[in-house]
N, C-alpha and C positions, 0 to 999 in steps of 0.2 A: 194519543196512541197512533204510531202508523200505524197503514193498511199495506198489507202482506198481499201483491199479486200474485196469485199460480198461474205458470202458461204453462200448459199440457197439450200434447198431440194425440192424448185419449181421455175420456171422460164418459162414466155411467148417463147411459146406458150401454155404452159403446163395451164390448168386453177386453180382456185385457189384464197384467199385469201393473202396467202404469197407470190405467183407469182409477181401477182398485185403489190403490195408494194415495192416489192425488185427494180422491174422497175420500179416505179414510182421515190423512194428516189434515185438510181443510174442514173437514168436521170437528176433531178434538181441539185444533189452534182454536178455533170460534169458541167451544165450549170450554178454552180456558180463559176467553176473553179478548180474544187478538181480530181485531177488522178484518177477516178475508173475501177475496177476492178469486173465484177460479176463472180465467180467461180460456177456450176450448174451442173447435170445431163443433158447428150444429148437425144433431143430431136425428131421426123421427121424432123423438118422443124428448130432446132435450132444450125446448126451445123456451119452455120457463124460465122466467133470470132465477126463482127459488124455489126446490120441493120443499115441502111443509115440514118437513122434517130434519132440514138442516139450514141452520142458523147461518149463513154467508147467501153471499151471491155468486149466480153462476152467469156468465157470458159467453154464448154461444154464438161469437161473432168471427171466429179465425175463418171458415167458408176451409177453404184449400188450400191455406199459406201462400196465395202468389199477392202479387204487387198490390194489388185493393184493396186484397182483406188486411194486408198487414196494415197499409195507409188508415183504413176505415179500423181497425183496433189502436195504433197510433193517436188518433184524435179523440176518440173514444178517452186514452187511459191517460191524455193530455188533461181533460176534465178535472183531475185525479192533483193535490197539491202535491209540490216536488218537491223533494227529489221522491221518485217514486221506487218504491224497493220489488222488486220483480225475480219471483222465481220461478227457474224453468226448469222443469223435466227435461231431462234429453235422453232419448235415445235416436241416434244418425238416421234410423227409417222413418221415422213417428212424423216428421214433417211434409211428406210428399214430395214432388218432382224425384222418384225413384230414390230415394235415400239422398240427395244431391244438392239439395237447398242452400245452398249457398246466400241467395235473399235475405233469408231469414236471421242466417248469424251475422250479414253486414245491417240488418235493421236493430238488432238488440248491439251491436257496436255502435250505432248510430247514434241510440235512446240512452247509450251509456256516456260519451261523451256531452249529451244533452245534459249529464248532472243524475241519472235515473242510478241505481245500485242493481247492476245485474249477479244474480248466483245463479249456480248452476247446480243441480243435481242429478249426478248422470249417473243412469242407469247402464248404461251400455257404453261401450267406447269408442270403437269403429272397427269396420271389418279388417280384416286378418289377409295379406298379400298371401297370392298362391295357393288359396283354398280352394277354386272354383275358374270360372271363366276368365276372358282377360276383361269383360265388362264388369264384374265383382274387381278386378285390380283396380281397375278404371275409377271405380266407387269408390274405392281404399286409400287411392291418390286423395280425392273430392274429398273426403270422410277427416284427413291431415288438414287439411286446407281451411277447412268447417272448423277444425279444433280451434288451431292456429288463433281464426279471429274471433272464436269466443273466448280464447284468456284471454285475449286484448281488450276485451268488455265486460270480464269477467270480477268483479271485487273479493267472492270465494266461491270454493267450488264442495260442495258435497261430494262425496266416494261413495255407490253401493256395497263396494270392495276394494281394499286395499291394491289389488293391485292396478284399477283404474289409476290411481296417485302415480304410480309407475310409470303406467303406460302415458300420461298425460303430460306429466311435466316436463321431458323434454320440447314440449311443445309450445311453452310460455315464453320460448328464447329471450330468455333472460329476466323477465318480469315476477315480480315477487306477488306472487298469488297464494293466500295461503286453500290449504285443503284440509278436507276433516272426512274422517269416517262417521258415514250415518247409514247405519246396519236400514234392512229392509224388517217391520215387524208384523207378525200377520195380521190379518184386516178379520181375520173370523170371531165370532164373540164367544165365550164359553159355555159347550153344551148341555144341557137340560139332562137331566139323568133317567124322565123317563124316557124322551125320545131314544137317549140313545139304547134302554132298553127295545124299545119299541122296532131301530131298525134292526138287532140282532134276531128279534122274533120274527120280523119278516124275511131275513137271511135262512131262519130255520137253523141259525148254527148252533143251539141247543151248545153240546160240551166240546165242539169242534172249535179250535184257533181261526180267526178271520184276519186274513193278513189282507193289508191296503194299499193302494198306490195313488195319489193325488196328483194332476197332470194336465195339461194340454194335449199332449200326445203328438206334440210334433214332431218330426222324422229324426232328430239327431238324440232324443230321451227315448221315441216309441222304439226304435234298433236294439239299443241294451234294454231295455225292460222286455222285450220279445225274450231277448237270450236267458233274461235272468228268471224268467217264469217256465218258461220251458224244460230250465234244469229244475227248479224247485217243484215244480208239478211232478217231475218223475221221481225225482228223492225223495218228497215227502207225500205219506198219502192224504193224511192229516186233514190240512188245511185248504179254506175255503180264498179264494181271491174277490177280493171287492174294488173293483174300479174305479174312480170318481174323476168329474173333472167332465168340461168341454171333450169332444171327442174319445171319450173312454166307449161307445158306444161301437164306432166302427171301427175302435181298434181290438175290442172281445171281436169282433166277426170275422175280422183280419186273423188273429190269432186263432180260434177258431176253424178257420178252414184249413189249417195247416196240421192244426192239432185236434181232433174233432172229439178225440176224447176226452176230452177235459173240460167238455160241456156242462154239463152237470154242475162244476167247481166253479167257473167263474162267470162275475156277475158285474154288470156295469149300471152303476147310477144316473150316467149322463148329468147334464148341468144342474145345480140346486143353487135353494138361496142359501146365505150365507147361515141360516139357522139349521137348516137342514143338511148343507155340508157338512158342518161342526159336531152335530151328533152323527154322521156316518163316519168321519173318522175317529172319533171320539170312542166307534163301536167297534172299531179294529185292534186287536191286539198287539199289533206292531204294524210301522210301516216299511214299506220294501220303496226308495228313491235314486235307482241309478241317474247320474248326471255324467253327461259326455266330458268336462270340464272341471268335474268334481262338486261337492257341497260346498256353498260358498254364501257367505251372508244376503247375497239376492236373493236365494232360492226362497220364495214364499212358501212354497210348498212343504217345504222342509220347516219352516216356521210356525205353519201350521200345525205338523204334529208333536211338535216342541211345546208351545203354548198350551196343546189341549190333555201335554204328558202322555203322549202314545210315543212307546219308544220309537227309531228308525235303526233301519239298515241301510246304508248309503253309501258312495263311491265317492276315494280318493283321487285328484286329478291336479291339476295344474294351475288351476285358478284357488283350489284350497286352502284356507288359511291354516295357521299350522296350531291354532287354538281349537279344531276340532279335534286335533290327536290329543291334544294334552288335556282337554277338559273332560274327555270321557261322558258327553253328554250323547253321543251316538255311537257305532258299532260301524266301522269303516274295510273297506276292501279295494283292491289296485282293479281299475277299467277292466270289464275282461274276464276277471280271476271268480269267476261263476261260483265254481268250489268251494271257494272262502268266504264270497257272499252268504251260499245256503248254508252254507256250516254255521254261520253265527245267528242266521232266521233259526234254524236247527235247535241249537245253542239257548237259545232265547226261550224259544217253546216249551223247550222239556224242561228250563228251569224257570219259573213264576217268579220267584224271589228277584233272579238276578234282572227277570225282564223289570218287576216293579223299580229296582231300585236306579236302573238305565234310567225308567219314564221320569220319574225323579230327579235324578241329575238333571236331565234334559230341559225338562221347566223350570228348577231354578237355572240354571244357565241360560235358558231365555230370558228370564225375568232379568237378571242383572246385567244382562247385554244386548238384548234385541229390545226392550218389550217398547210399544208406542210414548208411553208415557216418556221415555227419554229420549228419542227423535224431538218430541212434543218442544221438549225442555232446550233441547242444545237447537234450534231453529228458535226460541224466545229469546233467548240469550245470547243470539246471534244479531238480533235488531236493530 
């Protein structure tokens, strides 16, 4: 049987998106049978090659990506019989020297040439000309550059989203690299029915709707969820707001001091474990998920209230793929269009039937297009 390396630019403890995932796929490869291998930056508390409770190894040898640590993980994965099959998470910041690591992709060109099978799965693409600084251009140049020579060392590349394939393949100039969609699936496990009893009782929401938001809260999602709570608190009196997620904390405070009445209504979780996030959304009646870029198969957040059957409300945008209009497994609105958002939270509220039958759709349409088990499958069969 090979062994499956993962090289990741995050890794539990560390928090994250790509953390998450890399644990989650290298825990169930193992528990289907498959040798893994995570290779990572060390951490406080990650400096064990194994927690007790997953069946691989971890290596906490990358330090900061510059010229040593790569040398010193190099000889390390040399150990290792060849050709060595190596998969990397990418996303263009994750590696250090300011998003701009150029090293890094001429070392996995390097290790590919050596005979090793480099894949890629990238999460993110690169940044976007003319959004910011001319040091963000600057990046954006570097970020082409970066591309460039990892399809040169590339043998396949995983897609979070379609249009990564897009954006990417102009950039293989010329070289036949194939690509495949491999949706993001959530990492939460399935709720416990008393807890999730339990946090409605501590909500106090008795026969009141508890509408949710799952999130990081960083500045280009927390802008539209300002706009879209702002109008939904004044239209509806109804409903209670439950925050979750990193940073939902200072963003009720933020919200909050703008909106002081609406203290009473909303409420933030701040970080939990994955058992206790799962029954807090699990305790919501619906979710409310603006995305600046639209709903898009990255969106873990979005995934998570799919899998646990909490219907969403969520924004159409540019990164969309166009299987969310036509599967009917969410309730969708144009950036912006506030109106047409609260209209279908609205919508949804005053009709139970039509909300159950949304949550419904939703989770079989995770299941036969996100759910773990087929990432699991199309990564085994890719070997």
């Amino acid at each position: 049987m090979a062994i499956l390396h993962i090289l990741t630019p995050e890794y539990p403890p560390a928090t994250g998106g790509v953390a998450d995932y890399t644990h989650l796929i290298a825990r169930r490869l193992a528990q289907a049978g498959e040798d893994v291998h995570v290779w990572c930056p060390a951490s406080a508390t990650s400096h064990a090659p194994r927690q007790a409770a997953d069946p691989f190894e971890v290596h906490p040898d990358f330090g900061q990506f510059r010229r040593a640590d790569l040398a010193r993980v190099g000889h390390l994965l040399d150990r290792f019989a060849s050709p060595r099959r190596l998969l990397v998470q990418w996303v263009p910041h994750g590696y250090g020297f300011r998003a701009m690591n150029l090293r890094f992709c001429y070392w996995l060109w390097r290790r590919a040439r050596r005979g090793d099978h480099v894949e890629l799965m990238v999460h993110e693409a690169y940044l976007a000309f003319w959004e910011g600084t001319w040091r963000q251009n600057a990046a954006a140049v570097v970020h082409r550059v970066m591309t460039i020579v990892l399809l040169q060392a590339a043998r396949r590349v995983w897609v979070a989203i379609p249009a990564w394939e897009r954006n990417w393949k102009p950039y293989t100039l010329g070289r036949s690299v194939p690509f495949v969609w491999l949706p993001i699936p959530s990492g939460l496990p399935c709720a416990e029915r008393q807890a999730v009893s339990d946090v409605r009782i501590r909500l106090g929401a008795g026969g009141r709707p508890v509408i949710g938001h799952l999130g990081t809260y960083g500045s280009p999602v927390s802008s539209l969820l300002f706009d879209a709570l702002a109008e939904l608190l004044v239209r509806l009196s109804a409903p209670q707001i439950l925050l979750m997620g990193k940073g939902s904390e200072a963003f009720r405070i933020s919200f909050l001091q703008r909106h002081p009445q609406h203290a009473g209504r909303v409420t933030a979780a701040g970080p939990l474990t994955d058992s206790a996030l799962a029954a807090h959304v699990a305790a919501c009646d619906l979710l409310i998920q603006p995305y600046p870029d639209g709903i898009t198969s990255r969106r873990t957040t979005a995934m998570a209230g799919l899998h646990l059957g909490v219907p969403i409300v969520t924004t159409s945008g540019v990164l969309t793929e166009p299987f969310w209009a036509t599967s009917n497994a969410v309730r969708l609105s144009s950036i912006g269009d506030w109106t047409t958002f609260v209209d279908h939270v609205d919508r949804l509220l005053r009709h139970p039937d039509e909300r159950t039958h949304l949550a419904a759709r939703g989770k079989t349409f995770y299941e036969a297009t996100f759910d773990v088990q087929r990432t699991v499958a199309a990564l085994r069969s890719a070997a």
